[in-house]
C-alpha positions in Angstrom: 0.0 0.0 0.0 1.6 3.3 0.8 3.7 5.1 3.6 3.1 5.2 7.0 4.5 6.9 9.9 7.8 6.3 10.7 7.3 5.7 14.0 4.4 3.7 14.1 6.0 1.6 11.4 9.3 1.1 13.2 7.1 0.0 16.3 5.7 -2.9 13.6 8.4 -3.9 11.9 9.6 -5.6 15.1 7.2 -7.6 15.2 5.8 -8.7 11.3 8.8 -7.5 9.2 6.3 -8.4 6.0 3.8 -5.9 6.6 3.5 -3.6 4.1 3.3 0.1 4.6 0.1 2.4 4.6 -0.4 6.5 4.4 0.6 8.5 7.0 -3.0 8.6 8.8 -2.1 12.2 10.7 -0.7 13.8 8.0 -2.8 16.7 7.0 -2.2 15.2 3.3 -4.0 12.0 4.4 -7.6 12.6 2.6 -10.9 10.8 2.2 -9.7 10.1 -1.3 -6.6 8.1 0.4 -8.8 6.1 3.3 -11.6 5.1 0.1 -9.3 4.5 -2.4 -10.9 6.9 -4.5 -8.4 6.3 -7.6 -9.7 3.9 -10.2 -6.9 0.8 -10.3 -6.6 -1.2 -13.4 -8.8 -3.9 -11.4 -12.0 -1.8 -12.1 -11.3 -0.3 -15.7 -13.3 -2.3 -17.5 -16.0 -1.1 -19.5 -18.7 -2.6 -17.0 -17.7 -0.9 -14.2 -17.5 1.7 -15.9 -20.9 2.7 -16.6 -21.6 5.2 -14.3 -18.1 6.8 -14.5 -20.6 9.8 -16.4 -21.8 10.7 -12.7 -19.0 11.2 -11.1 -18.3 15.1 -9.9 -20.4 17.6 -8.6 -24.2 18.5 -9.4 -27.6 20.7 -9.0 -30.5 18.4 -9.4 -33.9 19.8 -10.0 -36.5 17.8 -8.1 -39.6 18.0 -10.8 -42.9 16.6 -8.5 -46.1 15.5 -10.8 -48.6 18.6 -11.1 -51.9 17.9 -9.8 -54.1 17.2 -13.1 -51.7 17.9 -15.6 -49.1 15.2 -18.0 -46.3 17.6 -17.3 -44.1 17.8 -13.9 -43.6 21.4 -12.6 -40.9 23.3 -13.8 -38.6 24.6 -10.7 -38.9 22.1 -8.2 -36.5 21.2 -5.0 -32.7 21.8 -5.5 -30.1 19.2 -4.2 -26.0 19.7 -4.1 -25.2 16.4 -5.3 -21.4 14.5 -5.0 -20.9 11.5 -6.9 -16.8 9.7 -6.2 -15.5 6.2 -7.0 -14.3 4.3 -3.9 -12.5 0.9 -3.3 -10.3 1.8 -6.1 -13.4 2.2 -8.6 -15.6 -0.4 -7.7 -18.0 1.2 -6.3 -19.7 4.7 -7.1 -20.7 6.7 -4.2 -23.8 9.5 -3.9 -23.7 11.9 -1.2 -27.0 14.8 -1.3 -27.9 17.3 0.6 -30.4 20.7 0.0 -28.9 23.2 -1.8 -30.4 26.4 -1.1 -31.1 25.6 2.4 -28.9 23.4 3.7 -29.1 23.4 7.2 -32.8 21.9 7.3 -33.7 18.7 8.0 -34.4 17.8 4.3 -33.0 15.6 1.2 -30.3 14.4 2.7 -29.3 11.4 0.5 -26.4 8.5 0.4 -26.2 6.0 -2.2 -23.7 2.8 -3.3 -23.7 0.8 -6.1 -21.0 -1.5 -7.7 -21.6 -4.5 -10.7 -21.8 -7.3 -9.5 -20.0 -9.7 -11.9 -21.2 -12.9 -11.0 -25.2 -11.8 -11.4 -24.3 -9.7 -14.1 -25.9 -6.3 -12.9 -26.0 -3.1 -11.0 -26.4 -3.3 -7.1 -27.8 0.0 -5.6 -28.4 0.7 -1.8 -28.8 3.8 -0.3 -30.3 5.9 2.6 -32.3 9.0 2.2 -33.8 10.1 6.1 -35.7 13.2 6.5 -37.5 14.6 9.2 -40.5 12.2 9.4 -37.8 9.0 7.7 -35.0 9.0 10.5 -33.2 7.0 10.3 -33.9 3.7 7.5 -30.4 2.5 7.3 -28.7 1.4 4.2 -31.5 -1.3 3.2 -33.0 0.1 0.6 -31.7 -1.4 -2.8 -32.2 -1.9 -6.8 -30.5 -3.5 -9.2 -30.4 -3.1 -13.1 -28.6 -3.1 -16.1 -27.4 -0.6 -18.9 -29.1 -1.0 -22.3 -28.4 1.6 -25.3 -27.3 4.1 -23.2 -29.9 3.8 -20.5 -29.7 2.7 -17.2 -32.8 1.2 -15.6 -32.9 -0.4 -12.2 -36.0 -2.4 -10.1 -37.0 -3.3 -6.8 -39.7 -5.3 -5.3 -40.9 -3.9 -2.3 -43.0 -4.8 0.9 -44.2 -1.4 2.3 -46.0 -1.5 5.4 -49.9 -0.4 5.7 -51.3 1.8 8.3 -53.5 -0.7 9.0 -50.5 -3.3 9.5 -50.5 -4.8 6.7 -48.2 -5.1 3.3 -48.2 -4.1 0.4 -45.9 -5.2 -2.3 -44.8 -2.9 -5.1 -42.1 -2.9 -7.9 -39.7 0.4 -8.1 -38.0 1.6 -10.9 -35.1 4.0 -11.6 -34.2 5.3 -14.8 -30.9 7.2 -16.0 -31.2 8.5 -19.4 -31.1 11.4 -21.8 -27.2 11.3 -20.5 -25.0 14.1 -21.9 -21.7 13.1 -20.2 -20.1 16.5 -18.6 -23.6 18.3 -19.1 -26.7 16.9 -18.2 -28.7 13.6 -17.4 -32.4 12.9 -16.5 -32.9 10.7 -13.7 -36.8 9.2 -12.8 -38.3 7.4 -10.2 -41.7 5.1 -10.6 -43.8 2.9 -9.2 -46.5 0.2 -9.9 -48.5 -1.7 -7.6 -49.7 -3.7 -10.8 -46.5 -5.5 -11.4 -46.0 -3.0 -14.6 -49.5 -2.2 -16.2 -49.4 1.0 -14.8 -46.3 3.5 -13.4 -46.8 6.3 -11.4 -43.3 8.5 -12.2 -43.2 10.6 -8.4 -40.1 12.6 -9.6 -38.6 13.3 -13.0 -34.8 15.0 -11.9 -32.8 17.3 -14.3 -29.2 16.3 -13.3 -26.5 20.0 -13.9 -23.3 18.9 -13.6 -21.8 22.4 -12.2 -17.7 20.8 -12.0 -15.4 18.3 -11.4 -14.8 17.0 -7.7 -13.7 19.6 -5.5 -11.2 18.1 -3.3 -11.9 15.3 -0.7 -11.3 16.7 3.1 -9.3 15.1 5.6 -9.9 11.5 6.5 -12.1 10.8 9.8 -14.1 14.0 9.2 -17.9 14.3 8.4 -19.1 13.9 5.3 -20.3 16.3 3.0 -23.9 16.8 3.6 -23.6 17.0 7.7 -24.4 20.4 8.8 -26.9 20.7 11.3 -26.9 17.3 12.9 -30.9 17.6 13.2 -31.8 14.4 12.5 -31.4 11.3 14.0 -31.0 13.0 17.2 -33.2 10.4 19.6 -31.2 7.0 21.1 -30.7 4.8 19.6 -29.2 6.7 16.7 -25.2 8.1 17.5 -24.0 5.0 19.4 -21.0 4.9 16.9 -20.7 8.4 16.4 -17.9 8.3 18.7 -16.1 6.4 16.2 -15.4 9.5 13.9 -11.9 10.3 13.3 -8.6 8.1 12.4 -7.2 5.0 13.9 -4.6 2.9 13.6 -3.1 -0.6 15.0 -3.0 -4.6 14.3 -4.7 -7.0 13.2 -4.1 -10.9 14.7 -5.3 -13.8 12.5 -5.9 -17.2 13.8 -2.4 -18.4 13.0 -1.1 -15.7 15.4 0.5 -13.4 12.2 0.0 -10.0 13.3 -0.3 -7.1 10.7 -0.9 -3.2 10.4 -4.6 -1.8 10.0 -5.9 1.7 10.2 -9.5 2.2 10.2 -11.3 5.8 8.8 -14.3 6.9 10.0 -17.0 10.2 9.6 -20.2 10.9 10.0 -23.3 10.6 7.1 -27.1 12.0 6.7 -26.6 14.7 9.4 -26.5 12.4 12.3 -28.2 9.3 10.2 -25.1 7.0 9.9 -21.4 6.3 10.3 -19.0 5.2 7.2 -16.0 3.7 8.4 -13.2 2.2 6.0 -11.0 -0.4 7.3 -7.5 -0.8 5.8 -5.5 -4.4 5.9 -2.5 -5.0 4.0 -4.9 -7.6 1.8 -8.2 -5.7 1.6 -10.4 -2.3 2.0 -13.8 -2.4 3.3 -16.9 0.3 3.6 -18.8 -0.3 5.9 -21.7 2.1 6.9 -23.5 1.8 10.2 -26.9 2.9 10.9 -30.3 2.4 12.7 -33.7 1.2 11.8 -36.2 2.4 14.2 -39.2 0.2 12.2 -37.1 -2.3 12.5 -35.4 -2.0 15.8 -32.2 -3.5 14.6 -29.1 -1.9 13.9 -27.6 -2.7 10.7 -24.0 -2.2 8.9 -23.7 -2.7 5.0 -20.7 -4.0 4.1 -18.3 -4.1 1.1 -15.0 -4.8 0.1 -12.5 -4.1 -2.8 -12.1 -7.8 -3.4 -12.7 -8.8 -7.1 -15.8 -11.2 -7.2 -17.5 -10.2 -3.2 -20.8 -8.5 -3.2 -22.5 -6.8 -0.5 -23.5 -8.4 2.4 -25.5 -7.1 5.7 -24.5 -7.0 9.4 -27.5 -7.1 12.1 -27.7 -6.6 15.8 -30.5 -5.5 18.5 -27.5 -3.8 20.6 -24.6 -1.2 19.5 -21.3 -0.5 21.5 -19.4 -3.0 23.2 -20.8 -6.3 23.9 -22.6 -6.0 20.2 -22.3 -8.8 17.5 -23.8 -7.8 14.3 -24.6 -11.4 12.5 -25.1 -11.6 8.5 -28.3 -11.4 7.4 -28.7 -13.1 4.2 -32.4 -11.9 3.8 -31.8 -8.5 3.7 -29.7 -8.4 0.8 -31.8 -8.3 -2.8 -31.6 -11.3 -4.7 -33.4 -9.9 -8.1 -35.7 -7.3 -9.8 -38.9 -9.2 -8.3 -38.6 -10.7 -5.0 -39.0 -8.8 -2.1 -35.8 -8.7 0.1 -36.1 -8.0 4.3 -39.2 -9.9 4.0 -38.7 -11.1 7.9 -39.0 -8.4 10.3 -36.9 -10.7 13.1 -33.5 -10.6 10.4 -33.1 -14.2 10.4 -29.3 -14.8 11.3 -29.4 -18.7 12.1 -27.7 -19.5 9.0 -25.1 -16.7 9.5 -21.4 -17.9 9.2 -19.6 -14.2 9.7 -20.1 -12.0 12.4 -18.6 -9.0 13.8 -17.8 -8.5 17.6 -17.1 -5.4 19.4 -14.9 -6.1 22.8 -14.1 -2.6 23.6 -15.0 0.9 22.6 -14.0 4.1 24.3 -12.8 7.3 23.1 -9.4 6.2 22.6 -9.6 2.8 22.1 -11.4 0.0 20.2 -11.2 -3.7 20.0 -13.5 -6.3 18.1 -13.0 -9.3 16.3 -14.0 -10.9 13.4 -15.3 -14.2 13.4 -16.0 -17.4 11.2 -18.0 -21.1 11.7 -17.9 -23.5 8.7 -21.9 -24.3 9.6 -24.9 -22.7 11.6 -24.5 -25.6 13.5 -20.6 -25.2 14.4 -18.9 -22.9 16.9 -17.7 -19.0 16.0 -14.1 -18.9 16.2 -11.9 -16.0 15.9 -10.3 -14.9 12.3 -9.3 -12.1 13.3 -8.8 -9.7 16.4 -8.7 -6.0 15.8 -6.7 -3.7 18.5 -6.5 0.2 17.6 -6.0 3.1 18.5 -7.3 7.0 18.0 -4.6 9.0 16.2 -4.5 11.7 18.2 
């Protein structure tokens, strides 16, 4: 990887003299582009992961709502700052959104993730987009899609809950077209509860790109789109806000072979969520944390840089120390037509990885990873995290 501290690496090399080196994680030069990996390797080049690359930099999006009686969508709608960055070394395309005119109000604040999945052969979207009466749905909302004549069309089958208790189950669709790479795109967002004989289109979006990236800020900051911190204020919510900011330390496997990590972390959504990225001399992974208050289950999306892995989803009733978060294989989607989270209780019987916390303090965390070969056999360590907070 890159340079580290000298100190810090002098301190290592005593003990794994093959660990390879890593950016100096207080250095003011150490940015969020650095900790994501934000610089397309020749791993992700290829034309398929490609397909978004016309997204990437900085936007104004016109929100366009239906008008009441009419064919058209209104004219000047809602305005969004929009930031659109390749992570993982260009696997993945990040969306960050926040109000533009008034951006200290509890409104459009938006995250999403995608990446192609090369195995399924499609896009895989999640994202997150609270406001003040949403606080707070995690990172479980997802699509996925494909790119056809220069047109990218994503779906979704979703159970929405009723007021009366009840379900209902609708298809979503997303549509990017009318793409003018540099200039303009039109984005659209539809729904039908008639598995396609009809779509009601709830926002037609006039994409302006206004510039290239501006440049990333310091690693273990908040991200763009945090001003106010006015939502997600209630417990739950925040129990890993304390994990904002850079650290640094090793990594034991179960052979005993001991090796650097540094982890990044910031803030999301204005108080909605926690992105952490966790550096190993073998692997990079995103993680983003967050709370479902529907739900009542914390959950942590989950990615890595590894050719081949998709997403995967991390579940646990408690936060802090003492948590596990278990996969959930339910709560990732599967296709364009089957609902996904269809079990309210996040089924985690089957899981075989699961992440637990030991220790967390202002200074200091400890957790481990951990691996059974069945549901039926015992967790056992893979790995034990020990860091600390670069001060």
């Amino acid at each position: 990887m890159k340079r580290i501290a000298s100190i810090f690496f002098a301190a290592l090399t005593a003990i794994s003299c093959n660990a390879q080196t890593q950016p100096t994680s207080d250095d003011d030069e150490f940015t969020w582009a650095d900790a994501l990996g934000a610089e397309i390797t020749d791993e992700w080049r290829g034309e398929k992961h490609r397909a978004f690359d016309f997204w990437i930099g900085e936007w104004e999006m016109n929100w366009r709502a239906p008008v009441a009686g009419a064919f058209e969508h209104e004219v000047e709608g809602s305005w969004t700052h929009e930031r659109v960055f390749p992570i993982l070394g260009g696997k993945a395309i990040v969306e960050l959104g926040w109000e533009r005119d008034t951006p200290d109000e509890p409104s459009q604040r938006g995250f999403s993730i995608r990446y192609y999945d090369t195995e399924k052969e499609h896009w895989v979207m999640a994202q997150n987009w609270p406001n003040a009466t949403n606080q707070g749905g995690a990172f479980l909302d997802q699509l996925v899609g494909r790119e056809h004549l220069g047109r990218l069309t994503m779906y979704s089958a979703t159970r929405r809950p009723k007021g009366d208790g009840t379900f209902a189950d609708e298809h979503r669709r997303y549509n990017f077209a009318d793409i003018r790479p540099g200039k303009t795109i039109r984005w659209d967002g539809s729904n039908t509860p008639d598995k396609g004989v009809t779509w009601h289109t709830w926002y037609v979006v006039d994409s302006h790109r206004r510039r290239d990236l501006d440049p990333h800020g310091a690693a273990g900051t908040a991200f763009p789109g945090v001003h106010q911190e006015v939502l997600c204020t209630d417990e739950p919510h925040g129990a890993y806000d304390n994990l904002q900011g850079v650290w640094q330390g090793t990594a034991t496997d179960a052979d005993g072979a001991i090796s650097m990590v540094r982890m990044s972390a910031g803030k999301l959504l204005d108080g909605c969520g926690v992105a952490t990225v966790l550096e190993t001399d073998a692997v990079r992974t995103f993680r983003a944390f967050g709370y479902h208050p529907r739900l009542e289950q914390w959950v942590v999306y989950h990615l890595d840089d590894r050719p081949g892995t998709a997403h995967a989803y991390f579940v646990s009733k408690s936060a802090g120390e003492g948590a596990s978060f278990e996969e959930s294989a339910l709560a990732s989607i599967q296709d364009e037509t089957t609902p996904f989270v269809v079990e309210e209780s996040f089924d985690t019987s089957a899981a075989l990885r699961r992440t637990s916390w030991t220790a967390m303090s202002d200074s200091e965390i400890v957790f481990q990873e951990e691996t059974r070969e069945s549901p039926q056999s015992e967790w056992f360590v893979a790995a034990d995290y020990r860091l600390t907070r670069n001060e």
